[in-house]
MDTraj code that builds the backbone (N, CA, C; nanometers):
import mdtraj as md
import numpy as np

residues = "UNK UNK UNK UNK UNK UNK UNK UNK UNK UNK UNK UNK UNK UNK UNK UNK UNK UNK UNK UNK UNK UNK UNK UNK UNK UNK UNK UNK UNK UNK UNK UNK UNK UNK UNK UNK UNK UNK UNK UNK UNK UNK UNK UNK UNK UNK UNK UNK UNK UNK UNK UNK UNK UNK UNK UNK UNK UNK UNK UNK UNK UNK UNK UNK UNK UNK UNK UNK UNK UNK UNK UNK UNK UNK UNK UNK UNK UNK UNK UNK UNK UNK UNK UNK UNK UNK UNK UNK UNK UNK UNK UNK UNK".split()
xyz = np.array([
    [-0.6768, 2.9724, 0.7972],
    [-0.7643, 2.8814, 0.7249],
    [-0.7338, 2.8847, 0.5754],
    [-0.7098, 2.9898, 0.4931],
    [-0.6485, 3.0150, 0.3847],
    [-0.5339, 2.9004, 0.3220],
    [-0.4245, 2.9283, 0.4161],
    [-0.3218, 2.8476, 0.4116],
    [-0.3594, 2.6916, 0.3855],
    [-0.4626, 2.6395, 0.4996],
    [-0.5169, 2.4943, 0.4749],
    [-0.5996, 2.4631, 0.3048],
    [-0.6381, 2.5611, 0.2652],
    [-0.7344, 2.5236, 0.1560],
    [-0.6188, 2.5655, 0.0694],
    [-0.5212, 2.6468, 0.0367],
    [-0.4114, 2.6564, -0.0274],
    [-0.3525, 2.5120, -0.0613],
    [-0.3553, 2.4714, 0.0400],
    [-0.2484, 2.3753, 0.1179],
    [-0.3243, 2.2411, 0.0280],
    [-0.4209, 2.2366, 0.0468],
    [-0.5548, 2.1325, 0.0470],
    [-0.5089, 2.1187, -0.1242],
    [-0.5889, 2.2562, -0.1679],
    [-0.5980, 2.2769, -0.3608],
    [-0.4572, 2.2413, -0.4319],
    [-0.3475, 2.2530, -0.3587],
    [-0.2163, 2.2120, -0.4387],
    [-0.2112, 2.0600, -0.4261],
    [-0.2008, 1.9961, -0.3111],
    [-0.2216, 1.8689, -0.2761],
    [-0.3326, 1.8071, -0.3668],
    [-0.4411, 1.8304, -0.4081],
    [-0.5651, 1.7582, -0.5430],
    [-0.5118, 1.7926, -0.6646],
    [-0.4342, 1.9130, -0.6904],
    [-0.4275, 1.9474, -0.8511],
    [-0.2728, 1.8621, -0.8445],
    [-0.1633, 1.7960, -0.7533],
    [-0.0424, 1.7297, -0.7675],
    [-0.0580, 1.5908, -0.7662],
    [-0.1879, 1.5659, -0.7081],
    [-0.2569, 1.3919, -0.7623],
    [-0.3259, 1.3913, -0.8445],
    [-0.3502, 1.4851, -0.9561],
    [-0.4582, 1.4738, -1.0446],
    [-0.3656, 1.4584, -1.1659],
    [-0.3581, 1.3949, -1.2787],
    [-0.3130, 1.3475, -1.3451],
    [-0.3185, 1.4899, -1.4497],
    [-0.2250, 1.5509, -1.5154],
    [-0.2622, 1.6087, -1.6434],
    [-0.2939, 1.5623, -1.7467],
    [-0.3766, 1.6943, -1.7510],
    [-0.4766, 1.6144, -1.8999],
    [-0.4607, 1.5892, -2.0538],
    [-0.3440, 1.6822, -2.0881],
    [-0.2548, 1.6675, -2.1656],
    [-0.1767, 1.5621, -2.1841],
    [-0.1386, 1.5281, -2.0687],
    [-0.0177, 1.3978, -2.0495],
    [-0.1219, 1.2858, -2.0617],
    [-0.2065, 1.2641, -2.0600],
    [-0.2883, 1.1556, -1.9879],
    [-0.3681, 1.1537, -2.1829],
    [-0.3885, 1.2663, -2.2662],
    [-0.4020, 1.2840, -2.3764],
    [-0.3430, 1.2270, -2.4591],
    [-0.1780, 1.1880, -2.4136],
    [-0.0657, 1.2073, -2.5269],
    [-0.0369, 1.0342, -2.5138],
    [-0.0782, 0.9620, -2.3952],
    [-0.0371, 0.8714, -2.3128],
    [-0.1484, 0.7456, -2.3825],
    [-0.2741, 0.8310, -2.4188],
    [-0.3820, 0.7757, -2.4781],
    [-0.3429, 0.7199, -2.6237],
    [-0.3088, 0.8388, -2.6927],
    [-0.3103, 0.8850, -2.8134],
    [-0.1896, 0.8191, -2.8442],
    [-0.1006, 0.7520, -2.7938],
    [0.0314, 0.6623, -2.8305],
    [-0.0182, 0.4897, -2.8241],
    [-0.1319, 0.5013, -2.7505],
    [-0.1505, 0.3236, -2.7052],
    [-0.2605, 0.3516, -2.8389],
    [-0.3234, 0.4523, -2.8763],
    [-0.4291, 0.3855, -2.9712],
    [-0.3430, 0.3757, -3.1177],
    [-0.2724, 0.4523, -3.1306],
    [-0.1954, 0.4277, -3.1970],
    [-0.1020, 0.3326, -3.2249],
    [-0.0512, 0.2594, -3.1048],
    [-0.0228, 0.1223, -3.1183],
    [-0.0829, 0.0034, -3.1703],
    [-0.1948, 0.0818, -3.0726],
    [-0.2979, -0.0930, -3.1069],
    [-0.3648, -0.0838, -3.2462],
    [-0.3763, 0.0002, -3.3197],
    [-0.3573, 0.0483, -3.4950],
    [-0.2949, -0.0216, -3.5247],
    [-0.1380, 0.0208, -3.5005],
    [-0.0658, -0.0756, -3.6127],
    [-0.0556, -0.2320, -3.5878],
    [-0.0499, -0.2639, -3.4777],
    [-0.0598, -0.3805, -3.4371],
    [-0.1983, -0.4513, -3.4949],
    [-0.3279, -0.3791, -3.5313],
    [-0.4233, -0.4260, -3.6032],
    [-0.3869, -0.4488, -3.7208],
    [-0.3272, -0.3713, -3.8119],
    [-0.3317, -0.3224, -3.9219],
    [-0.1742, -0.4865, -3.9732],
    [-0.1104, -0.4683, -3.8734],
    [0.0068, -0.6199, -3.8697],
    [-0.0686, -0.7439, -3.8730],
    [-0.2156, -0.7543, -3.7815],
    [-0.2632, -0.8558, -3.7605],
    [-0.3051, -0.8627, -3.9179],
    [-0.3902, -0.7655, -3.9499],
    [-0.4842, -0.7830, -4.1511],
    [-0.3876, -0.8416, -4.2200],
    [-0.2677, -0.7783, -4.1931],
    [-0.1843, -0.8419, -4.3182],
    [-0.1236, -0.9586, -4.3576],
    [-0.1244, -0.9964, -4.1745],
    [-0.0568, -1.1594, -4.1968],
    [-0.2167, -1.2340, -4.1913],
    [-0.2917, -1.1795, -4.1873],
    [-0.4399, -1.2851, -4.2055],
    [-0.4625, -1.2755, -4.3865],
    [-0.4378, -1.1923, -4.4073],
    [-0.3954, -1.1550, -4.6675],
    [-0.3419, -1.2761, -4.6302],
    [-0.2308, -1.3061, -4.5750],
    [-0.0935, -1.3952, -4.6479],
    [-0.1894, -1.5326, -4.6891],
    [-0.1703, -1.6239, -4.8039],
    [-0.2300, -1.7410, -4.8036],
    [-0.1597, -1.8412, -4.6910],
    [-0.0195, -1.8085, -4.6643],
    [0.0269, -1.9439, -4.5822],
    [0.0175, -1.8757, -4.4442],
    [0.0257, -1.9565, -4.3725],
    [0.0208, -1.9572, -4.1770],
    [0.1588, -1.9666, -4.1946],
    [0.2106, -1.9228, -4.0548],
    [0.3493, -1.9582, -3.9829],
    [0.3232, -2.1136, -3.9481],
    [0.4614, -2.1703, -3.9317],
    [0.4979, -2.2804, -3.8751],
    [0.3983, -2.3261, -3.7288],
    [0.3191, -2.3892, -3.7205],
    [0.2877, -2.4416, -3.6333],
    [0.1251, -2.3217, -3.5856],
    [0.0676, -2.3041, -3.6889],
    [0.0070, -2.2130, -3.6720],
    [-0.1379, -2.3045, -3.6345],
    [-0.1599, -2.4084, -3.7230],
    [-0.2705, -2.4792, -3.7179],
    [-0.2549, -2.5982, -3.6369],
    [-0.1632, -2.5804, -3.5422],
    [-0.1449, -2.6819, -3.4658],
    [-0.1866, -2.6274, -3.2873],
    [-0.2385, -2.4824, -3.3391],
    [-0.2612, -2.4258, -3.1883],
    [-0.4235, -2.5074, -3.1142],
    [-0.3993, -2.5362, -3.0237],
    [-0.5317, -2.5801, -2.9324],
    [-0.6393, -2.5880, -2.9624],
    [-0.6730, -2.4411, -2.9734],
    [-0.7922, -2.3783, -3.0503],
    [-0.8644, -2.4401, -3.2196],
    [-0.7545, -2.4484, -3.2652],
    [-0.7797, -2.5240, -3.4120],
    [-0.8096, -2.6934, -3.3938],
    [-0.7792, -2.7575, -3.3441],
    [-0.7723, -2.9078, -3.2808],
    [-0.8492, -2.9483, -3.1532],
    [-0.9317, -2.8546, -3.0884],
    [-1.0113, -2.8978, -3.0203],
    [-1.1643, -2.9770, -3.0549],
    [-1.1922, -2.9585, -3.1278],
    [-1.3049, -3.0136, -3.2310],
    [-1.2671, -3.1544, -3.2937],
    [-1.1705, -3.1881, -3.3545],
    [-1.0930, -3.2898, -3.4056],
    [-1.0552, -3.4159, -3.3049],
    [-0.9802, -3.3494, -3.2359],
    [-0.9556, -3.4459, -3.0720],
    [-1.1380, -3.4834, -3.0571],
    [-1.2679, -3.4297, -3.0467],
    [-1.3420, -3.4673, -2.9331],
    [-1.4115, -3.5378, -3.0090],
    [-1.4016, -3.5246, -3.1512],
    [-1.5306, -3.6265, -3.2348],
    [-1.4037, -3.7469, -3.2705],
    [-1.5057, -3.8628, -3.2450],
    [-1.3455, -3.9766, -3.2490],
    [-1.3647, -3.9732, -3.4075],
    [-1.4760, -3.9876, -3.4776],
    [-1.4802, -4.0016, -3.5999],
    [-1.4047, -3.9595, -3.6580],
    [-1.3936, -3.8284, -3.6766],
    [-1.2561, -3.7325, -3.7340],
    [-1.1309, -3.7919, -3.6677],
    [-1.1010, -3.7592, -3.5846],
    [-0.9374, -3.7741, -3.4671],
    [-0.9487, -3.9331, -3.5107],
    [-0.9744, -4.0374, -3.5832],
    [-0.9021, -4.2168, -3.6052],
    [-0.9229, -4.2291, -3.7288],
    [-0.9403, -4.1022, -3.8191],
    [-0.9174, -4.0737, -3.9835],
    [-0.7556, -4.1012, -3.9771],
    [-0.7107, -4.1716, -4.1179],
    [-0.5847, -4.2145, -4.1585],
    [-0.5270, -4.0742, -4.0869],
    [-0.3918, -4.0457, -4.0848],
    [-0.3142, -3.9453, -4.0818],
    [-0.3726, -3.8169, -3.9268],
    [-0.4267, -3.8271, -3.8888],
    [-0.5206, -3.8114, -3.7763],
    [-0.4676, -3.8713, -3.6676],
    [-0.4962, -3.9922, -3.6564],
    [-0.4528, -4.0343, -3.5042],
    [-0.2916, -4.0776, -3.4851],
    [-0.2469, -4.0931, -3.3873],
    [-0.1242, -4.1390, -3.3761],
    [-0.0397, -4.2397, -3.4311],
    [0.0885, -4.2020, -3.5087],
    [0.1897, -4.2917, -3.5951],
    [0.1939, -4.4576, -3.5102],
    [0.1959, -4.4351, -3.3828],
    [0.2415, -4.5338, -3.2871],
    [0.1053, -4.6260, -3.2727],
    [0.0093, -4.5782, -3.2654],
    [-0.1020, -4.6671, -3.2802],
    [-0.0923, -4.7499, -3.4079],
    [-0.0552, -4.6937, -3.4888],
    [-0.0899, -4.7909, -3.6170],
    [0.0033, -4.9394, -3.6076],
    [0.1500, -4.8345, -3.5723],
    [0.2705, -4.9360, -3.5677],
    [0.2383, -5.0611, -3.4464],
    [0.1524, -5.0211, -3.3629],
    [0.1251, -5.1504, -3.2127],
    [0.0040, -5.2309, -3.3064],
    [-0.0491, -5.1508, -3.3881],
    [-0.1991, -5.2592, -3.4604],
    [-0.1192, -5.3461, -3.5702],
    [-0.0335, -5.2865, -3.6396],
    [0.0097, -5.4246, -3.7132],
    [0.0932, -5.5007, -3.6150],
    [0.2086, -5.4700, -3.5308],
    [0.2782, -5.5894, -3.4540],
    [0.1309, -5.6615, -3.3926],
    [0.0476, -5.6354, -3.3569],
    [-0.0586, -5.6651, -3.2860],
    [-0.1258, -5.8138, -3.3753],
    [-0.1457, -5.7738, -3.4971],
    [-0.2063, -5.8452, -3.6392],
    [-0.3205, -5.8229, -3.6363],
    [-0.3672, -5.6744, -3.6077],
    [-0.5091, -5.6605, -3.6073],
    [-0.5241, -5.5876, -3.7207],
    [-0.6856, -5.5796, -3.8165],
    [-0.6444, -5.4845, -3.9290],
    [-0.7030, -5.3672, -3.9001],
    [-0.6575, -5.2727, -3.9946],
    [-0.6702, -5.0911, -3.9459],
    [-0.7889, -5.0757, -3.9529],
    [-0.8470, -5.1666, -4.0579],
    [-1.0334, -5.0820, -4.0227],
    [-1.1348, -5.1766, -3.9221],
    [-1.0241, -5.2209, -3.8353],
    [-1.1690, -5.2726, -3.6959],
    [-1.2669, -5.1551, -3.6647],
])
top = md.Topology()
chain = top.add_chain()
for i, resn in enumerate(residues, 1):
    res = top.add_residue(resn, chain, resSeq=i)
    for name in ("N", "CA", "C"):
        top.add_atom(name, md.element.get_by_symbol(name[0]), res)
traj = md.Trajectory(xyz[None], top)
């Protein structure tokens, strides 16, 4: 019976994760996600955005749904304007 609970206790302590490792494993991701914060602060300082920054979804969902805003000059589509004059209609119907 010895042997089985031997047997048993090595088998739980060889699936049990060390706690050290599992410490060090921690202590590298929080540390990541640090600097990766600390990357995010700095490009949020910068005054300019990257290329195509204010063109994400999120920023233009508001704009698209109120027509008022979204058929402001420079706002709605180049191609609309160009079909309203071949059309001979004027821009502020």
């Amino acid at each position: 019976m010895g042997f089985v609970m031997e047997f048993a206790e090595n088998l739980i302590l060889k699936l049990m994760e060390d706690p050290k490792e599992r410490d060090k494993k921690f202590r590298e991701h929080l540390y990541a996600v640090k600097d990766r914060c600390t990357k995010t602060k700095e490009m949020w300082s910068y005054p300019l955005r990257p290329y195509g920054f204010w063109t994400f979804e999120q920023h233009n969902v508001q704009l698209r749904r109120d027509a008022q805003i979204s058929e402001v000059l420079g706002r709605r589509d180049v191609y609309d304007d160009v079909i309203r004059k071949a059309l001979g209609h004027s821009m502020n119907e």
